[in-house]
VOKEDREN-706924 format. One record per residue: residue number from 1; x, y, z of N, C-alpha, C, O in turn. Coordinates in pm, 1 decimal. Atoms other than C-alpha are relative to their C-alpha. Layout:
VOKEDREN-706924
[NUM, [X, Y, Z], [X, Y, Z], [X, Y, Z], [X, Y, Z]]
...
//
This chain:
VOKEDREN-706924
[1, [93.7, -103.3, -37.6], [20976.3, 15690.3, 5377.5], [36.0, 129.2, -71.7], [-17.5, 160.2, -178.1]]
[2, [-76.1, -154.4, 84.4], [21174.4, 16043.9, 5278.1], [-104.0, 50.5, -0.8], [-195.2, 5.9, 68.9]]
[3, [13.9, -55.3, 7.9], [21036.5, 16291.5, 5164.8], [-217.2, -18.5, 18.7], [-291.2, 60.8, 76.8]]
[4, [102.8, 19.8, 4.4], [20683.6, 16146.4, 5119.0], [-69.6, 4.3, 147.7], [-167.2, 77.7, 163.8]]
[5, [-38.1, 13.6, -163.8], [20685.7, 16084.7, 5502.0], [-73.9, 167.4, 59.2], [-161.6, 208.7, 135.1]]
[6, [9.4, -183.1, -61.1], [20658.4, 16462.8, 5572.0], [-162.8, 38.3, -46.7], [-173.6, 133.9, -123.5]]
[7, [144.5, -47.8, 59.0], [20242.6, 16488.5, 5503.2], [11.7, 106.3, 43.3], [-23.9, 168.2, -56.9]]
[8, [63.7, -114.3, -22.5], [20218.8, 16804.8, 5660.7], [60.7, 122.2, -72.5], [53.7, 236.1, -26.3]]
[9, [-100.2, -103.1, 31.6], [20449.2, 16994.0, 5421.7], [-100.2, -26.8, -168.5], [-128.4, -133.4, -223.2]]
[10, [-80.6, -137.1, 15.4], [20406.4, 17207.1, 5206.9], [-67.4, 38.0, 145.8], [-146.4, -45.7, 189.7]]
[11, [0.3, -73.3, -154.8], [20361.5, 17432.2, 5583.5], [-83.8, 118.7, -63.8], [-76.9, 158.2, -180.2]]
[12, [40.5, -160.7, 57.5], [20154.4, 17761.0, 5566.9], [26.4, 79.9, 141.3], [8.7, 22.2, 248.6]]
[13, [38.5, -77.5, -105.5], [20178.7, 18032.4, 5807.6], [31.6, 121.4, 8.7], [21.0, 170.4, -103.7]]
[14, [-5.9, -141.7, 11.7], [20256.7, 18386.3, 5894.2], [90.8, 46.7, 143.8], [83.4, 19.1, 263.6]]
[15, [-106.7, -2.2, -22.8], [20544.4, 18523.5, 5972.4], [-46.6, 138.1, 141.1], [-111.0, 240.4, 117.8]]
[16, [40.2, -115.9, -99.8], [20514.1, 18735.5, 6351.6], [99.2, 108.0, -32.2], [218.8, 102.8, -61.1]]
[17, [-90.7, -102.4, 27.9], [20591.3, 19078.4, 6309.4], [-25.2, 55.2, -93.7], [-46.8, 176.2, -101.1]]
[18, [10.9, -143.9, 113.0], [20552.6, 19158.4, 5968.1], [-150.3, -93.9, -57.0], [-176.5, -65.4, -173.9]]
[19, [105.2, 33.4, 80.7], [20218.7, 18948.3, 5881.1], [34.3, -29.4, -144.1], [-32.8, 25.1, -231.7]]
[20, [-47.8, 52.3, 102.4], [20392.8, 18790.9, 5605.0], [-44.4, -165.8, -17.4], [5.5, -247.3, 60.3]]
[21, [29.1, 126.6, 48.7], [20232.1, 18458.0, 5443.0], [54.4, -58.7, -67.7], [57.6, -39.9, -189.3]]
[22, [-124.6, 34.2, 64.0], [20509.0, 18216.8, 5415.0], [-66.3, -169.2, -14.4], [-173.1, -224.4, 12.1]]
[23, [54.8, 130.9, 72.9], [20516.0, 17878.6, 5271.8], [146.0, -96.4, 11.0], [239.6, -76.8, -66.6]]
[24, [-89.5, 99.3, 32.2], [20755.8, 17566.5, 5369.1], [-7.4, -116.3, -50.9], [-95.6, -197.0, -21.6]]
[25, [44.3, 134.3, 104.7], [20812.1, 17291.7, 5117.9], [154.8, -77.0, -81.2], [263.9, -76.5, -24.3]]
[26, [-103.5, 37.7, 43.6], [21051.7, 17127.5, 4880.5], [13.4, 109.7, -69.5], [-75.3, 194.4, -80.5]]
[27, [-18.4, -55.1, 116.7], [21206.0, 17299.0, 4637.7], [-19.2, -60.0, -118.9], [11.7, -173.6, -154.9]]
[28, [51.8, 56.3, 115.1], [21051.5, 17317.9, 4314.5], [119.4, 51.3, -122.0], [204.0, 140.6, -120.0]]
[29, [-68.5, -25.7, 93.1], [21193.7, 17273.6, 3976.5], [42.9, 113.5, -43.0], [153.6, 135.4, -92.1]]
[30, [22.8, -183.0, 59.5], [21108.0, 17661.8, 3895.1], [84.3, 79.3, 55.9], [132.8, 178.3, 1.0]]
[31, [-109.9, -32.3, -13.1], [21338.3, 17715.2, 4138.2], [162.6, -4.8, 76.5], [222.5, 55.5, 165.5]]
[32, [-136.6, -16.7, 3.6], [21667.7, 17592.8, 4094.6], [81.3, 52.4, -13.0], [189.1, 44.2, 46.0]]
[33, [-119.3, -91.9, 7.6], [21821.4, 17833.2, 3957.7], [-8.2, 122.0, 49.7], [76.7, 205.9, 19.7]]
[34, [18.5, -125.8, -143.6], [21740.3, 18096.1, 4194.9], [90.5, -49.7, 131.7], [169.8, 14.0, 201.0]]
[35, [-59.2, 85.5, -98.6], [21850.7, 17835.5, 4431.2], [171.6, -2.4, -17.1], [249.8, -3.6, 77.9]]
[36, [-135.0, 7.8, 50.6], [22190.2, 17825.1, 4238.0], [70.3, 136.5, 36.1], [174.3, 164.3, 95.9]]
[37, [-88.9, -173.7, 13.8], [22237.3, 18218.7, 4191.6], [3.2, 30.0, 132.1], [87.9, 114.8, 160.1]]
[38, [-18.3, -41.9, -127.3], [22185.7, 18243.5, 4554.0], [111.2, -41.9, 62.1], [178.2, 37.2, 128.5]]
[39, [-107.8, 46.6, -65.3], [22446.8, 17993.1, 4664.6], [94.8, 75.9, -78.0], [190.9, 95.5, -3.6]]
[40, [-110.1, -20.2, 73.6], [22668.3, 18131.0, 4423.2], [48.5, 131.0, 37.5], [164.9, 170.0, 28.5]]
[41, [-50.5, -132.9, -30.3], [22650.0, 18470.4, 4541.5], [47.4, 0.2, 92.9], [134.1, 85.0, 113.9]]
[42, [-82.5, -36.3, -124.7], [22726.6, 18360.3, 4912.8], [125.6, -63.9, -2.9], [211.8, -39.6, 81.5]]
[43, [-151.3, 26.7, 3.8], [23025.0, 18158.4, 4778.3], [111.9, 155.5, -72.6], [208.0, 202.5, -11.8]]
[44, [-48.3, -132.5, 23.6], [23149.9, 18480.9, 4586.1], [51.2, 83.9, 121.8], [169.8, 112.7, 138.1]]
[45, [2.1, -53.2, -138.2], [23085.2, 18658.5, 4939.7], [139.1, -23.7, 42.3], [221.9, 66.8, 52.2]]
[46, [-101.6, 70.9, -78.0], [23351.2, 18428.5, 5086.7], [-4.1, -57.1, 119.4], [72.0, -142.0, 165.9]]
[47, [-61.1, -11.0, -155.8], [23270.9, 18457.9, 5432.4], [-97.9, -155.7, 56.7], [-26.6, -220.1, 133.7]]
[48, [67.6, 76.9, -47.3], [23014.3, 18181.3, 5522.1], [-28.5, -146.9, -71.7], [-120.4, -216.1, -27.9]]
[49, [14.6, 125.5, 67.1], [23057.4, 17860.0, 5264.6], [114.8, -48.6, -34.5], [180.9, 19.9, -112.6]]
[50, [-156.2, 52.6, 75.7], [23388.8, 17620.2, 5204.6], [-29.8, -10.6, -100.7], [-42.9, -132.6, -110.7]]
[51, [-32.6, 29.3, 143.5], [23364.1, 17629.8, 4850.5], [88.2, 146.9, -53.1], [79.2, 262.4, -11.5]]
[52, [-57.5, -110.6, 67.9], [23569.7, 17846.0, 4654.2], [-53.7, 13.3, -134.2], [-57.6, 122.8, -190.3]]
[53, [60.6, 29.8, 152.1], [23419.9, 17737.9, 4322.0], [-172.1, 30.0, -33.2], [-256.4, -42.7, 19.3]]
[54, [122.1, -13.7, 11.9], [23095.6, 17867.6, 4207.5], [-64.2, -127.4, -101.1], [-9.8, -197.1, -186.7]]
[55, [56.5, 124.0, 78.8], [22839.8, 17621.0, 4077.8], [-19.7, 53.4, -179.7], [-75.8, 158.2, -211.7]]
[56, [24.7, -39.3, 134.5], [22854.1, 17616.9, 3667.6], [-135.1, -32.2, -81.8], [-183.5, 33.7, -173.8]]
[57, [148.8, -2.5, 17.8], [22513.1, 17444.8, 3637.4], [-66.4, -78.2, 76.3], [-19.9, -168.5, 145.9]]
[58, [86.0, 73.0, -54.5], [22188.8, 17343.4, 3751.6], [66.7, -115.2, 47.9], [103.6, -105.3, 164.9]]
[59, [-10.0, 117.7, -4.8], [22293.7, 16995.1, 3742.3], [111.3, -12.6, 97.3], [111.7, -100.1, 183.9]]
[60, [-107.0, 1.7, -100.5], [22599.9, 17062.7, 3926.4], [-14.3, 47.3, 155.7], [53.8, 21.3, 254.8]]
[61, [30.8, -58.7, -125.5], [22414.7, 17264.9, 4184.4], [-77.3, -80.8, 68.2], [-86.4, -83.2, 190.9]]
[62, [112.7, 121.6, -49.2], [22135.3, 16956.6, 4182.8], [60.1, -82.3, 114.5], [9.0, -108.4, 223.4]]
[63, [-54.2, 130.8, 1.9], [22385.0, 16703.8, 4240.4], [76.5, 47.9, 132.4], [78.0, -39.3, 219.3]]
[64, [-16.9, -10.1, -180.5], [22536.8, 16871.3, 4584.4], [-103.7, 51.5, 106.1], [-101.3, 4.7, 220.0]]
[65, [115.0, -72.5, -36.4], [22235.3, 17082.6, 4693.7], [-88.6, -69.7, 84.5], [-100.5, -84.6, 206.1]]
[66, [128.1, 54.3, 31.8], [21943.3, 16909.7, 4616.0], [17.1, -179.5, -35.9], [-61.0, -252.3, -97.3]]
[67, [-47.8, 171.0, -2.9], [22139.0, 16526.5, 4646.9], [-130.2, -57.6, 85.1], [-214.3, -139.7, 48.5]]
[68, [136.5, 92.2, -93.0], [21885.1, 16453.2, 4961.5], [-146.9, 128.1, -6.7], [-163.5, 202.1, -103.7]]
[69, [82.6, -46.8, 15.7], [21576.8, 16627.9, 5046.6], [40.7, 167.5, 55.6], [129.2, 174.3, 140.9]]
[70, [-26.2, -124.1, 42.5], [21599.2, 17010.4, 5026.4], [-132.4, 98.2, 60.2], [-246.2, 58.5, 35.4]]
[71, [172.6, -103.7, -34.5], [21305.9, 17293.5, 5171.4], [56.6, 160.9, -19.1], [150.9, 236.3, 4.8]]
[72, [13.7, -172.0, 26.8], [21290.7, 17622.0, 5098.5], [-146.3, 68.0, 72.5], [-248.5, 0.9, 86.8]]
[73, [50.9, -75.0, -57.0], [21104.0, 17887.9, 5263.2], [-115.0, 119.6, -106.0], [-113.2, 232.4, -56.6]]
[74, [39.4, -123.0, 37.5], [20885.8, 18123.5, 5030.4], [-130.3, 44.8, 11.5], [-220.7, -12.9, 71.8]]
[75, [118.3, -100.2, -63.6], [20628.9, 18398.1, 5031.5], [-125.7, -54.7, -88.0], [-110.2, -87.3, -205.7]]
[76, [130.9, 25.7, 87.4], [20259.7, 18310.9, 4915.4], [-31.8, 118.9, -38.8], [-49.1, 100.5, -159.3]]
[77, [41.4, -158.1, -6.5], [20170.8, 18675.1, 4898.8], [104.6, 60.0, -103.6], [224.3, 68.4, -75.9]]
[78, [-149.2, -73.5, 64.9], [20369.3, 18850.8, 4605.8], [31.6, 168.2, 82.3], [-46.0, 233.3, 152.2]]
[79, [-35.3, -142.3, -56.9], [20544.1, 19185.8, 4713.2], [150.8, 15.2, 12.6], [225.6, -79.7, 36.2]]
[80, [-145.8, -32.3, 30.9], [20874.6, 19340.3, 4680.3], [135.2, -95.6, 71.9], [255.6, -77.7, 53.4]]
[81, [-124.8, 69.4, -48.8], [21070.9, 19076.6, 4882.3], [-68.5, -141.5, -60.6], [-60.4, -217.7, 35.8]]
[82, [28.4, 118.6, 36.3], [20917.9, 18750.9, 4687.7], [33.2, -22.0, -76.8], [12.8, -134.3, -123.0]]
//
């Protein structure tokens, strides 16, 4: 079944509070490496991920990440936080 399984995704809806039109789904190819620089910055951080090692690429970030199925959260609406 996996990922296919999930018909009702991609998700649309709007976020209470700030009227923000958000969007849950897989993550797409476009962005992995957003996906990467993000983990990488909260391993840097220190405080919230056992890794000590930042990811060196995509493929490396694929291959623990994005091993099973993966969702991300983003904005349909562009604007200074998308």
């Amino acid at each position: 079944a996996g990922l296919s399984a999930l018909t009702w995704l991609p998700y649309q809806t709007t976020l209470p509070g700030t009227g923000r039109s958000v969007e849950v789904g897989p993550f797409k190819e476009s962005e992995w490496q957003d996906g990467m620089d993000l983990m990488n910055l909260i391993i840097r951080e220190g405080k919230s991920w056992p890794f000590e090692e930042e990811f060196d690429t995509v493929d490396a970030y694929r291959g623990y990440f994005l091993s099973h199925s993966a969702f991300v959260v983003r904005t349909i609406d562009p604007g200074l936080d998308c």
